[in-house]
C-alpha positions in Angstrom: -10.7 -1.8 23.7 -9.9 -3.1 20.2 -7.4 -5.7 19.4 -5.0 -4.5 16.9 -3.1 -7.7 16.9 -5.8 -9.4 15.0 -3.9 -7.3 12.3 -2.3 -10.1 10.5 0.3 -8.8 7.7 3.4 -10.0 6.5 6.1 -6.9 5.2 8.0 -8.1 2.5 10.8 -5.8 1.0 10.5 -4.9 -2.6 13.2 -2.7 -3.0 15.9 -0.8 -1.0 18.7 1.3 -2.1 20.2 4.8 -2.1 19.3 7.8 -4.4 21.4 10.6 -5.0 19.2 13.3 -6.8 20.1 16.8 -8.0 17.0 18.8 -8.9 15.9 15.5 -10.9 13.3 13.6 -8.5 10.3 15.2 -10.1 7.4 12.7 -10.6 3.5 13.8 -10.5 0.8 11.3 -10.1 2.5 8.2 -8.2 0.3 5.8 -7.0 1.5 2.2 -6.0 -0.1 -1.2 -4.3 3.3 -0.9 -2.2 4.1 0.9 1.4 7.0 3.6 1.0 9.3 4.3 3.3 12.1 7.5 2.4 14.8 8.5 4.5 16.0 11.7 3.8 19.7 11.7 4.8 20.6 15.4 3.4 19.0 17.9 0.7 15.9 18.6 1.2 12.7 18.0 -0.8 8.8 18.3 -0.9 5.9 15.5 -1.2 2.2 16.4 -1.9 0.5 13.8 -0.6 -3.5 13.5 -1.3 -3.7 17.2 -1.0 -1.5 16.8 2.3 2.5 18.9 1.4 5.2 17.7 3.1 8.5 19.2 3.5 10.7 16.8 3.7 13.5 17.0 6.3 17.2 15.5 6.7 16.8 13.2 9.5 13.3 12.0 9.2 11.5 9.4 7.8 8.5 9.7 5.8 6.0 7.1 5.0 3.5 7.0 1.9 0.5 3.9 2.1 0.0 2.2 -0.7 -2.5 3.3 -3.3 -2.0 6.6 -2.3 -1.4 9.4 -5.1 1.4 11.4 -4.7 4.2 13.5 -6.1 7.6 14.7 -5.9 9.7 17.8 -6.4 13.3 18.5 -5.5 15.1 21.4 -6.8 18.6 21.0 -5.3 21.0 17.9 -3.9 19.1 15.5 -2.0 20.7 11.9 -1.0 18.2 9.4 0.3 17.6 5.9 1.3 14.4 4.1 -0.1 12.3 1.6 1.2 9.7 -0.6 -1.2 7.6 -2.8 0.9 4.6 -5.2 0.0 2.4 -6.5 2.6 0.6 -10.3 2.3 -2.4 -9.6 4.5 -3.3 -13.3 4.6 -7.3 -12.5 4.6 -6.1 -9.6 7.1 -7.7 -5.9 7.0 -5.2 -3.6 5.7 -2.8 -1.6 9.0 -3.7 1.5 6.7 -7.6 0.9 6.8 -7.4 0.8 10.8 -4.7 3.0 12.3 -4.4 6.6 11.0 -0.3 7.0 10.8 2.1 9.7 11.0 3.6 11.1 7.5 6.7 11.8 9.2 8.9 10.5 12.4 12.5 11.9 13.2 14.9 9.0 12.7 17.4 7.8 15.3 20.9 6.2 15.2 18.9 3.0 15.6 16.3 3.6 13.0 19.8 4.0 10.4 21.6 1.0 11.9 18.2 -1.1 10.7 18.6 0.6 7.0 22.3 0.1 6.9 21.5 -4.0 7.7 19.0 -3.6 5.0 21.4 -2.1 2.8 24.2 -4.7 3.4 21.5 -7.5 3.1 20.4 -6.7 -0.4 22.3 -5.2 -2.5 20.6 -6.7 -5.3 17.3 -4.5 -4.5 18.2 -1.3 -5.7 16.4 0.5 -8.4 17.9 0.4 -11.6 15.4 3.8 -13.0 14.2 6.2 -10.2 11.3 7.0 -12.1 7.9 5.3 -10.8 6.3 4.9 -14.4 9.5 2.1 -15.5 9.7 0.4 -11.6 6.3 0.1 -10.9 5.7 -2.5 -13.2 3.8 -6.2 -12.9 6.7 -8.3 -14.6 9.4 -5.9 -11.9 7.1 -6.5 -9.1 6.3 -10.3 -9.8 10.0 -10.7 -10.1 10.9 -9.7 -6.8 8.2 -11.2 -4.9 9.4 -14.7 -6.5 13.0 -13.7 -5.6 12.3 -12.9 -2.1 10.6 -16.2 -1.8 14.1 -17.8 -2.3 15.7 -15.6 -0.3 17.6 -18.0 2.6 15.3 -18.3 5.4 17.4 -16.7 8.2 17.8 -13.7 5.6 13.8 -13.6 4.9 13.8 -14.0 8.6 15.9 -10.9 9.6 14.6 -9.1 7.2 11.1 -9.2 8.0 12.2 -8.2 11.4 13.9 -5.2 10.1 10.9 -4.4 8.1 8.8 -4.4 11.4 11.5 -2.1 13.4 11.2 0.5 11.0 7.4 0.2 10.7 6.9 0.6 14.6 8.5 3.9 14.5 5.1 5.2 12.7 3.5 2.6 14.9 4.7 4.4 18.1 2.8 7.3 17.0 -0.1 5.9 15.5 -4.2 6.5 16.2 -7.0 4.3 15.5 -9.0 5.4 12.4 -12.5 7.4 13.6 -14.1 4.3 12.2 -12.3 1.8 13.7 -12.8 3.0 17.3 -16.8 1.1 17.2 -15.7 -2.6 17.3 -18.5 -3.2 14.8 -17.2 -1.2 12.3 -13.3 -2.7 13.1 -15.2 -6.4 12.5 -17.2 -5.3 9.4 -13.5 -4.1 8.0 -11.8 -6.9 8.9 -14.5 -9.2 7.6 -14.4 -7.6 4.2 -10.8 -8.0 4.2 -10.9 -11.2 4.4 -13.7 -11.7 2.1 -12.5 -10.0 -1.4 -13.3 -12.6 -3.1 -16.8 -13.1 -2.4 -20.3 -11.3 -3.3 -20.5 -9.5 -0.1 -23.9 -9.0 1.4 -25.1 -6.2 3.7 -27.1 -8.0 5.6 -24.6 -10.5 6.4 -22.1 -7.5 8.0 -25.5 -6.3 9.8 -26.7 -9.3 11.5 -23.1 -9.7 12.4 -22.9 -6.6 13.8 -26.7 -7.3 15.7 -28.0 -4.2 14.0 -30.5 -3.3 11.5 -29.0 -3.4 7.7 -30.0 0.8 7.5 -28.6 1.1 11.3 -25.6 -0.3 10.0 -25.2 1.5 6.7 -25.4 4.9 8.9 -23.1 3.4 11.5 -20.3 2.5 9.0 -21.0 5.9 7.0 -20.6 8.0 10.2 -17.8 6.3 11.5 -15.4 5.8 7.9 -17.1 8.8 5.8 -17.9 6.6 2.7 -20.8 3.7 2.6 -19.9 0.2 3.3 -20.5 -0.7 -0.4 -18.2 1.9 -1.7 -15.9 0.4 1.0 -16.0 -2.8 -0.7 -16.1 -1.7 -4.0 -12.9 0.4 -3.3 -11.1 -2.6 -1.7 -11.8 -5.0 -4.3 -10.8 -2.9 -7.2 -7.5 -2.3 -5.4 -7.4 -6.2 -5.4 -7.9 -6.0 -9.1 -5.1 -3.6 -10.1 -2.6 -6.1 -8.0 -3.9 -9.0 -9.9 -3.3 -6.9 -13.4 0.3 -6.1 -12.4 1.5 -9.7 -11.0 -0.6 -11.8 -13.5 -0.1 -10.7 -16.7 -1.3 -13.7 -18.7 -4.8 -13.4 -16.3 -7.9 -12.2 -18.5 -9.7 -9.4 -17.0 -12.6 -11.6 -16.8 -10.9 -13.9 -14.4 -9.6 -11.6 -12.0 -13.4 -10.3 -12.0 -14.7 -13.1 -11.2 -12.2 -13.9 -8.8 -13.7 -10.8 -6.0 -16.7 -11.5 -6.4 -18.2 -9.6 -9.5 -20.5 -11.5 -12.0 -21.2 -8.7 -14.3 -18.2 -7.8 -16.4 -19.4 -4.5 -18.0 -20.1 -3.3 -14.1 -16.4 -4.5 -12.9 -14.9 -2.5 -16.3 -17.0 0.7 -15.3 -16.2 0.8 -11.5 -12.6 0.0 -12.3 -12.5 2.9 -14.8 -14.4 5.0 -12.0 -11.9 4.5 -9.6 -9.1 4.1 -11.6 -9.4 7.1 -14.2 -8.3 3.9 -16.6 -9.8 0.6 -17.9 -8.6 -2.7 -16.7 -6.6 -3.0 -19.9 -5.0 0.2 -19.8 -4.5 0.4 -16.9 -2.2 -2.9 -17.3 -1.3 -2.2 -21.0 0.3 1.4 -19.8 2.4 -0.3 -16.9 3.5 -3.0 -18.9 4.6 -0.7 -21.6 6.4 1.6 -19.0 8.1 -1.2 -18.2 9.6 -1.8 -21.5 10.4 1.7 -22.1 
């Protein structure tokens, strides 16, 4: 049996507020380094979610992971409550890379008490522009998470509780990933998590997994679908594009170097691979968003 507490990540709220759309929450191609959390009070809308098309329902809640492309469309009135969360993992392996869970959970009077504290708590967190291209900026983002550090501590306090309570609702219904059922493969994960910003080796995840470096390779293939260096690779260029957004002054060099890559041209490339952008655009587009 796995240990799932080992899971060591902080929830910290970016944003929360209410949305009151009328055919105008239309946005293709959303993808974030934030947790989402919607609340559909009354409308009705629909969420295509990696492939995945949700309809979403008054009364539920629905939850998008972070990095995860997605997109809206609403045709008629629709009120909402949204929650913008950011997780410090501390070294940890990310919830999302272990347990595999549910898009949607029906909400209970309990579940909107927690939203209505959250409300009351910060009204200072609502979005000023609904659309994802202006809010999900690196100046916006690195804003918030030095506001919250000032936040009084029995506030910062409650609110990472509330955080949690809403979170467990998914939790209650959530699976281990088909990987993370071998406890090697759970270690490897976690090791890597907590290793971003080093050169990586194989043969180091192997040993500590007491199996041959080509045993492992087809172990952690089997068992996650992708090989362990696409893993990392994947992992540390998500790394990168939260460094772009929060550091702006940071050359692209630097953050390179900082997981682990020595070869600059090969971080540019894999970026772009995974991306679809360049480091530079990639921030260069946000940033001007965010001045739009």
């Amino acid at each position: 049996m796995i240990n799932y507490l080992g899971i060591n990540a902080t929830p910290v709220l970016l944003n929360v507020g209410e949305a009151h759309h009328d055919g105008d929450w239309n946005f293709r191609d959303v993808s974030s380094p934030f947790t989402r959390i919607h609340f559909i009070r009354s409308g009705s809308a629909r969420m295509d979610r990696g492939g995945e098309v949700l309809a979403l329902k008054s009364g539920c809640l629905y939850l998008t992971p972070p990095y995860t492309r997605h997109s809206y469309a609403n045709e008629g009135p629709l009120d909402l409550v949204y929650v913008h969360i950011y997780f410090q993992d501390a070294g940890s392996a990310s919830l999302f890379d272990l347990l595999e869970l549910p898009a949607e959970v029906p909400a209970d009077r309990a579940t909107e008490t927690v939203l209505e504290r959250l409300l009351a708590l910060h009204p200072d967190r609502a979005l000023l522009d609904f659309d994802p291209r202006r809010y999900d900026t690196g100046p916006g983002l690195a804003r918030i998470l030095a506001g919250g550090a000032s936040d009084d501590l029995s506030v910062a306090m409650e609110t990472e509780g509330l955080l949690r309570l809403l979170l467990a609702r998914f939790l209650a219904g959530a699976s281990p990933r088909e990987g993370c059922r071998d406890e090697r493969v759970f270690a490897a994960v976690r090791h890597i998590g907590a290793h971003l910003g080093e050169a990586i080796r194989l043969d180091d995840l192997a040993s500590a997994a007491a199996v041959s470096k080509d045993h492992f390779i087809r172990l952690f293939s089997r068992e996650l679908g992708i090989t362990p260096g696409q893993y990392i690779n994947r992992k540390k260029i998500e790394a990168a594009q939260l460094r772009l957004l929060l550091h702006p002054g940071e050359s692209v060099k630097s953050i390179a170097y900082s997981l682990g890559f020595d070869n600059l041209p090969y971080f540019n490339r894999l970026f772009l691979k995974l991306t679809g952008e360049s480091p530079g655009r990639y921030r260069e587009s946000r940033r001007a968003a965010g001045r739009a």
